[in-house]
KOLDO-771538 format. One line per field, with one value per residue: x, y, z of N, C-alpha, C, O, CB in turn; residue number from 1. Coordinates in steps of 0.02 Angstrom, whole numbers, plus 50000, padded with zeros to 5 digits. Glycine has a CB too. Layout:
# residues N
n_px = c(X  ...)
n_py = c(Y  ...)
n_pz = c(Z  ...)
ca_px = c(X  ...)
ca_py = c(Y  ...)
ca_pz = c(Z  ...)
c_px = c(X  ...)
c_py = c(Y  ...)
c_pz = c(Z  ...)
o_px = c(X  ...)
o_py = c(Y  ...)
o_pz = c(Z  ...)
cb_px = c(X  ...)
cb_py = c(Y  ...)
cb_pz = c(Z  ...)
seq = c(NUM  ...)
END
This chain:
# residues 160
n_px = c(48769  48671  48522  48380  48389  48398  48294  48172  48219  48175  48031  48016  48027  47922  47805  47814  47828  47701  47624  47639  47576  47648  47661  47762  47880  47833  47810  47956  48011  47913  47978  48125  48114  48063  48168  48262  48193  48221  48329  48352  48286  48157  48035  47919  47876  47935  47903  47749  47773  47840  47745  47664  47742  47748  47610  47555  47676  47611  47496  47534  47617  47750  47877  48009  48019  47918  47971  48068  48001  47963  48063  48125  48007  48032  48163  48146  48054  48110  48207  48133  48109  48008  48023  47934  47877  47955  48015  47911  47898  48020  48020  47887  47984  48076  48036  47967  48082  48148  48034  48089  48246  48298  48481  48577  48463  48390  48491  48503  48376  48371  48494  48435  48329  48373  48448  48372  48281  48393  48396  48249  48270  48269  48376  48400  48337  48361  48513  48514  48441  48559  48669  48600  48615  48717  48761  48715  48789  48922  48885  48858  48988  49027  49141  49103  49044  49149  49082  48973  49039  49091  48978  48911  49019  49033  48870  48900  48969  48932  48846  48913)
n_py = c(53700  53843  53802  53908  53972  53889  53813  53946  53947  53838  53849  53945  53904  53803  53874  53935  53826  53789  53901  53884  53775  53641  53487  53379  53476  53539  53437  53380  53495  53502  53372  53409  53515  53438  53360  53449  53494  53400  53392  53492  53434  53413  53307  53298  53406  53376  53252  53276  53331  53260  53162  53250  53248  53130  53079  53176  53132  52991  53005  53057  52961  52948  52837  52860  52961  52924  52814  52871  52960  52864  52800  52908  52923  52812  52813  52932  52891  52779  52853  52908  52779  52694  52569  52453  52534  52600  52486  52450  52546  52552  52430  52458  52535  52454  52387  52471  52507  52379  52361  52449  52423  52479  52439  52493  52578  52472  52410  52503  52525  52368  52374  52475  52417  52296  52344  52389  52275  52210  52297  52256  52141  52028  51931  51821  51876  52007  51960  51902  52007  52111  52042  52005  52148  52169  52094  52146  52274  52229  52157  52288  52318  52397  52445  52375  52478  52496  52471  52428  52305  52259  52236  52120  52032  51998  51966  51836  51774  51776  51665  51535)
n_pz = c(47644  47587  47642  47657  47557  47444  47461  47421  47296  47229  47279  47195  47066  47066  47080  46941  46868  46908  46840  46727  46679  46699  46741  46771  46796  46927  47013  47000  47079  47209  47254  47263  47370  47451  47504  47549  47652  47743  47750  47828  47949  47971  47964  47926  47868  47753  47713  47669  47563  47480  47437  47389  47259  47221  47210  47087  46994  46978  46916  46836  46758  46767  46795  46844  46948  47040  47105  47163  47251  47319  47385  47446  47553  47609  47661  47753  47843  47899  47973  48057  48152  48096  48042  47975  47866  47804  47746  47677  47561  47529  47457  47371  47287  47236  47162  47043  47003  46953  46842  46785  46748  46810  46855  46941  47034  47082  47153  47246  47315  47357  47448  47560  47581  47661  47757  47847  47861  47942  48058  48095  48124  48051  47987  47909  47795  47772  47727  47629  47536  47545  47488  47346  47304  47311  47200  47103  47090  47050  46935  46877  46859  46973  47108  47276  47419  47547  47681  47662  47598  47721  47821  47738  47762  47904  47883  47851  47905  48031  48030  48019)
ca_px = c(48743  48616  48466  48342  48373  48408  48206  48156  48226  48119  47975  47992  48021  47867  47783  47844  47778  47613  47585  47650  47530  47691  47652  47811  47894  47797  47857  48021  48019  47925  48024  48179  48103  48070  48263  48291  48150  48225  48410  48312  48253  48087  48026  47844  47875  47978  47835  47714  47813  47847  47688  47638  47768  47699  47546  47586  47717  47564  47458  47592  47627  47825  47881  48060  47979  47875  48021  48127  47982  47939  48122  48132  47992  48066  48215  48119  48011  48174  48240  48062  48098  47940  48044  47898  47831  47993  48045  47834  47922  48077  47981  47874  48012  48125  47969  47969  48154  48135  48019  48118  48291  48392  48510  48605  48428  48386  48536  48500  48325  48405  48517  48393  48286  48451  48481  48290  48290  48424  48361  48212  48315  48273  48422  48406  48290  48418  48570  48465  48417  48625  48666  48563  48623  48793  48786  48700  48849  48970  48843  48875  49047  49056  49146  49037  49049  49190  49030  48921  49069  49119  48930  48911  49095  49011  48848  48932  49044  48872  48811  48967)
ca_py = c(53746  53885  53768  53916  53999  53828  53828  54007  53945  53785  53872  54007  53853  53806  53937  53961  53773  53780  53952  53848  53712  53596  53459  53363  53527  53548  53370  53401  53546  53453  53321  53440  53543  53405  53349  53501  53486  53304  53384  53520  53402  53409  53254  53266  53439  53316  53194  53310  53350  53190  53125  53294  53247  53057  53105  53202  53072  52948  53040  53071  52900  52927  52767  52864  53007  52870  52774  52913  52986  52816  52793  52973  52917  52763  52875  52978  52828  52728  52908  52912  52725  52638  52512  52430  52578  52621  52443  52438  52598  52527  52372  52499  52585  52429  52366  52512  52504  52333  52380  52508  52359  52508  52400  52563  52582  52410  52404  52547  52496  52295  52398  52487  52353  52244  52392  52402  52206  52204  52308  52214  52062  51972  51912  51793  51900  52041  51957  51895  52068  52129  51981  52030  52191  52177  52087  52224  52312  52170  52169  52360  52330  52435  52400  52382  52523  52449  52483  52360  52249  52247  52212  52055  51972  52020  51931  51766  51760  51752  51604  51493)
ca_pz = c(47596  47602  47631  47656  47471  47401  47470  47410  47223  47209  47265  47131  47023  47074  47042  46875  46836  46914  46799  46635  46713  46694  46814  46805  46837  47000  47044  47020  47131  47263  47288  47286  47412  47500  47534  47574  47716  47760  47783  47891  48005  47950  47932  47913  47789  47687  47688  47623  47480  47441  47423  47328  47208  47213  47161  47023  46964  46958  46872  46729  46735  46779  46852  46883  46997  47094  47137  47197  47314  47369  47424  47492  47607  47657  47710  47812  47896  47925  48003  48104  48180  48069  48002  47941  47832  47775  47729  47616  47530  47479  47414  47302  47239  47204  47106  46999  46986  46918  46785  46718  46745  46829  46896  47002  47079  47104  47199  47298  47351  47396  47503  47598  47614  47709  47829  47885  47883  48004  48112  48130  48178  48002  47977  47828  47728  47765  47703  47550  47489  47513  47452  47286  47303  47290  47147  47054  47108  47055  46867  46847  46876  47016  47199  47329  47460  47605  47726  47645  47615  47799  47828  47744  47800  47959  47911  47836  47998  48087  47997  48027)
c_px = c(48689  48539  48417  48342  48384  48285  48166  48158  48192  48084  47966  47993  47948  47823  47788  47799  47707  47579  47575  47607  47594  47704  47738  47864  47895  47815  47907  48029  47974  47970  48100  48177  48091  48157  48278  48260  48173  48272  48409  48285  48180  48065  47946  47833  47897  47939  47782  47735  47812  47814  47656  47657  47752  47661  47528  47596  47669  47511  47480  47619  47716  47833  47947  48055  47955  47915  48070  48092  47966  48016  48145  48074  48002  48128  48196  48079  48052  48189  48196  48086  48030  47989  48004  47856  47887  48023  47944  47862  47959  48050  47945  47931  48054  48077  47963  48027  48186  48126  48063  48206  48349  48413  48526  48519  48387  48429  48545  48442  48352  48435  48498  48349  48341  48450  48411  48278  48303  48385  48293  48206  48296  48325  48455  48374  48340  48459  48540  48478  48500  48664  48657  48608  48664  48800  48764  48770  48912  48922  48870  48962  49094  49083  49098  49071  49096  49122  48997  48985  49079  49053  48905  48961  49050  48939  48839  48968  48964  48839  48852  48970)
c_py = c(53790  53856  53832  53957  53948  53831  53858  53982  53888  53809  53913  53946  53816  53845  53959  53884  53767  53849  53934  53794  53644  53539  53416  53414  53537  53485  53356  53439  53541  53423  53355  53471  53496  53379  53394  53528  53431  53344  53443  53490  53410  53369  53243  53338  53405  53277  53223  53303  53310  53153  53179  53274  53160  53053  53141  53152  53017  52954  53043  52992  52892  52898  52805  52905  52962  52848  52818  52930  52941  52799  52852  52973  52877  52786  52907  52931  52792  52774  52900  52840  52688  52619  52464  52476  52583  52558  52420  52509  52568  52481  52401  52503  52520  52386  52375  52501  52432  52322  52413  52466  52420  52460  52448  52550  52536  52397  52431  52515  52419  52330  52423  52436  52326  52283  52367  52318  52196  52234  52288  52133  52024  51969  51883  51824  51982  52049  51924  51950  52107  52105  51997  52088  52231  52141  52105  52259  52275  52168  52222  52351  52380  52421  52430  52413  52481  52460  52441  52291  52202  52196  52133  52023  51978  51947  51844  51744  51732  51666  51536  51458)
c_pz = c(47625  47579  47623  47575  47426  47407  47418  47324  47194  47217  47196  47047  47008  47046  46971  46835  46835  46856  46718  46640  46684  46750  46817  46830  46910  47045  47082  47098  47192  47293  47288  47357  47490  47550  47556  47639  47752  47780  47827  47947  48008  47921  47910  47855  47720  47676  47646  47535  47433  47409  47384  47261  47177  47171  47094  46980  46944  46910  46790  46705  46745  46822  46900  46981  47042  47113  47169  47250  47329  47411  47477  47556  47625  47708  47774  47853  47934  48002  48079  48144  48150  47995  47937  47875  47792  47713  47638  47563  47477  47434  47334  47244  47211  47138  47061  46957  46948  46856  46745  46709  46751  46875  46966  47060  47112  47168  47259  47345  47404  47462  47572  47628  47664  47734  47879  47902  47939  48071  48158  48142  48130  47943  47924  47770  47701  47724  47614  47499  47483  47490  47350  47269  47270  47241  47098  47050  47043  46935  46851  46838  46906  47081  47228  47366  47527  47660  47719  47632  47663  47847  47815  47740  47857  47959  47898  47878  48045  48057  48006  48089)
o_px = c(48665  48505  48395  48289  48379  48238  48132  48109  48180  48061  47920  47965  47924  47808  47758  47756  47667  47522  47537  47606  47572  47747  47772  47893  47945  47832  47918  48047  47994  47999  48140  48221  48102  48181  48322  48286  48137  48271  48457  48260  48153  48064  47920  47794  47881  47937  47770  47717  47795  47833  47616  47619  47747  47665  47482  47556  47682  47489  47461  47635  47745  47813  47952  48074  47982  47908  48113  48121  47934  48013  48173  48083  47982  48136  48222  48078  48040  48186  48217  48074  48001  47992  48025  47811  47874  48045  47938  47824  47949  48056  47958  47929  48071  48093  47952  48028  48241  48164  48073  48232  48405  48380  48500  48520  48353  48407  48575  48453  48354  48410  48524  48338  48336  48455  48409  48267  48265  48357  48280  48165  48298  48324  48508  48380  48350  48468  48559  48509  48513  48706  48701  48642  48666  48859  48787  48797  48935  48955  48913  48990  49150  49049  49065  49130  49067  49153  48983  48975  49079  49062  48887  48952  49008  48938  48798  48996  48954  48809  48820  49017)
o_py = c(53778  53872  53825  53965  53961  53845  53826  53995  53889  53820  53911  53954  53804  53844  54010  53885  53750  53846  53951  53761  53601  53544  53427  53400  53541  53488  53337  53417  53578  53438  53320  53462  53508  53384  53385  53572  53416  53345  53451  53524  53413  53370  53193  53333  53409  53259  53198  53282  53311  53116  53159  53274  53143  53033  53123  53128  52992  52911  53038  52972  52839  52909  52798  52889  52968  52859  52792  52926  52955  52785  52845  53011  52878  52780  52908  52948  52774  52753  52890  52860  52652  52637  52446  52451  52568  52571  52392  52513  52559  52490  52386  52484  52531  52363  52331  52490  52433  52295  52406  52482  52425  52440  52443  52519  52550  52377  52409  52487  52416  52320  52406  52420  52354  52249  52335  52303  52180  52205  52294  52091  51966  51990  51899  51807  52005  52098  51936  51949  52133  52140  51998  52080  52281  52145  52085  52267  52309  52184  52216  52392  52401  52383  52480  52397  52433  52430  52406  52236  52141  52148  52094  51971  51935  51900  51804  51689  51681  51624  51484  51421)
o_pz = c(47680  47530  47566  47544  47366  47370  47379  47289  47134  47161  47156  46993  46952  46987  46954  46791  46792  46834  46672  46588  46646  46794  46867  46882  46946  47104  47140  47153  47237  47346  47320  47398  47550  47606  47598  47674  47800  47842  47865  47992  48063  47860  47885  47808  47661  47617  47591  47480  47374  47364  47341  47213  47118  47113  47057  46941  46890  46871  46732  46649  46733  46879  46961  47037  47096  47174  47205  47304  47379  47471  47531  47604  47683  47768  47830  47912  47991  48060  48135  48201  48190  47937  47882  47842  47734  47658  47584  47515  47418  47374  47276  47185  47153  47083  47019  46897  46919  46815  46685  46655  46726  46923  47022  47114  47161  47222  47308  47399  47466  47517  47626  47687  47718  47785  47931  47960  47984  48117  48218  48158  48151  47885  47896  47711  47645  47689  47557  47446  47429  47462  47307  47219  47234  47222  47044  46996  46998  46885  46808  46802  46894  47115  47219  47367  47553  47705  47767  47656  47663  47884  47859  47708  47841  47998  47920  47878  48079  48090  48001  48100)
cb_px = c(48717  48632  48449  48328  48424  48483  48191  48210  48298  48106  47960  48084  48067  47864  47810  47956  47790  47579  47626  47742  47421  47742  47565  47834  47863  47708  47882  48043  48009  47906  48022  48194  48054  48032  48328  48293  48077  48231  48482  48264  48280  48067  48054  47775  47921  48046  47788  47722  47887  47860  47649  47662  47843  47656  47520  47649  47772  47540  47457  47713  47593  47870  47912  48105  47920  47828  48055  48161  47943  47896  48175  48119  47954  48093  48227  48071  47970  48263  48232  47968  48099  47834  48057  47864  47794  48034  48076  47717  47958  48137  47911  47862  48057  48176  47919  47963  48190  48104  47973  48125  48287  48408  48572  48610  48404  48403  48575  48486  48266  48480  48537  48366  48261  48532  48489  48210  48331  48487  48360  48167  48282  48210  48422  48378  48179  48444  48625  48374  48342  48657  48589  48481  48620  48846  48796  48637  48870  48939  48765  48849  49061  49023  49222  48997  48971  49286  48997  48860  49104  49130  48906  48880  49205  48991  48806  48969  49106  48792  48802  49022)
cb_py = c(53709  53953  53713  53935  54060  53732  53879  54070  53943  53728  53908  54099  53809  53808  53980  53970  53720  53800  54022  53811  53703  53631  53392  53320  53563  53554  53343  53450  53611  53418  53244  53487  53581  53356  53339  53546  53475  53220  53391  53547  53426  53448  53202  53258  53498  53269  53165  53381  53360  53152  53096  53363  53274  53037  53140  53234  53041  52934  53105  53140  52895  52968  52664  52906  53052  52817  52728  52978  53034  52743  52784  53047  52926  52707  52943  53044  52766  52728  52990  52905  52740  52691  52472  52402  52645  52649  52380  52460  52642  52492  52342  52575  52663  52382  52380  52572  52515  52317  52410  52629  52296  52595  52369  52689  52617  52367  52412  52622  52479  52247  52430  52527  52285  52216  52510  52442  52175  52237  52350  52232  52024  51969  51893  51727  51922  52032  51905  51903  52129  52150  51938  52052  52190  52159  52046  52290  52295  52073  52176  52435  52322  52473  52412  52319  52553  52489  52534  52378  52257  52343  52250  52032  52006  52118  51964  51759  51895  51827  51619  51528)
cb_pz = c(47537  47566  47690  47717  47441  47460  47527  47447  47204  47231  47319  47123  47048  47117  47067  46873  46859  47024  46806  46604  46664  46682  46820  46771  46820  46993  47009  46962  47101  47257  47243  47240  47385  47470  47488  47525  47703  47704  47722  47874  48066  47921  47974  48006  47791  47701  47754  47650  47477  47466  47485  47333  47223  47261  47191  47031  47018  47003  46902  46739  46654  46787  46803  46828  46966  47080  47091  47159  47327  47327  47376  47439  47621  47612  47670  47787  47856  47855  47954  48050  48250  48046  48054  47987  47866  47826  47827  47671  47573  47514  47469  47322  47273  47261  47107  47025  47056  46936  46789  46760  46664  46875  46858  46940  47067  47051  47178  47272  47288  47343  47485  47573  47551  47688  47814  47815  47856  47994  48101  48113  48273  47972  48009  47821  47764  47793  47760  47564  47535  47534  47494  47298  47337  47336  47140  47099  47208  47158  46866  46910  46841  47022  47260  47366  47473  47640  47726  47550  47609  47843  47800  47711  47816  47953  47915  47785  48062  48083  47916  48020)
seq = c(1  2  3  4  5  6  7  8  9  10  11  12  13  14  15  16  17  18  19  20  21  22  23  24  25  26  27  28  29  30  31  32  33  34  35  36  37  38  39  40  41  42  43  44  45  46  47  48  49  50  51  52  53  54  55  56  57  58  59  60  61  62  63  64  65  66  67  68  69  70  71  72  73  74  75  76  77  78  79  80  81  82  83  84  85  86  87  88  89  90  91  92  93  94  95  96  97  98  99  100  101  102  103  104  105  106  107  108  109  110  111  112  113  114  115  116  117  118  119  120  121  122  123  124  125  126  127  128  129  130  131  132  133  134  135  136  137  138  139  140  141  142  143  144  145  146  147  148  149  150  151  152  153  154  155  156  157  158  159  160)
END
């Protein structure tokens, strides 16, 4: 897509909120702008953002907003190689995601968490959290992604 007028039209979005003084507005259009800095390869413009729209979101008290930019910087931390920052992210956001008993984003967070796990070679706490994950999945009565399937046959084969 045309990331730099996808840009150009959140800012003016922007703009348009900060003049109505509409803070979740301005949020919004943060944390849009941010993804759209993240799929630029801009990982530390996408951080900004994120944490603009954070801040905000805390302020107003929206748990949903908080949990999306705390996952959108686990994304980008994961992306970065700080496993450990990314994996205190996800934790936030599945926290949030708790409270509010979305399962879908419960499920998402578990997920993330188990990738970032793996990679830092904890293995049982890993298969735990996709474990969990998938049976959010399996609750919603949705299939689990053949990627994460494949994953844990993969890490029940290891355990044997």
């Amino acid at each position: 897509g045309d990331s730099e007028g996808a840009l150009e039209l959140y800012e003016k979005s922007l703009g348009i909120s900060e003049r109505l003084g509409d803070l979740a507005g301005m949020s919004r259009s943060y944390g849009q702008m941010g993804i759209v800095k993240q799929d630029r390869g801009d990982s530390e413009g996408a951080l900004e953002l994120y944490e603009k729209s954070l801040g905000i979101s805390e302020r107003l008290g929206d748990l949903e907003v908080m949990s999306r930019s705390y996952r959108q910087m686990g994304i980008v931390k994961q992306h970065r190689g700080d496993s450990e920052g990314a994996l205190e992210l996800y934790e936030k956001s599945l926290g949030i995601k708790e409270r509010l008993g979305d399962l879908a984003g419960m499920s998402k967070s578990l997920m993330a968490q188990g990738l970032v796990l793996l990679a830092l070679h904890q293995v049982d706490k890993a298969s735990k959290a996709l474990r969990k994950g998938a049976r959010l999945y399996d609750q919603m009565g949705l299939p689990l992604p053949q990627q994460l399937r494949d994953l844990l046959r993969k890490l029940e084969a290891s355990k044997e």
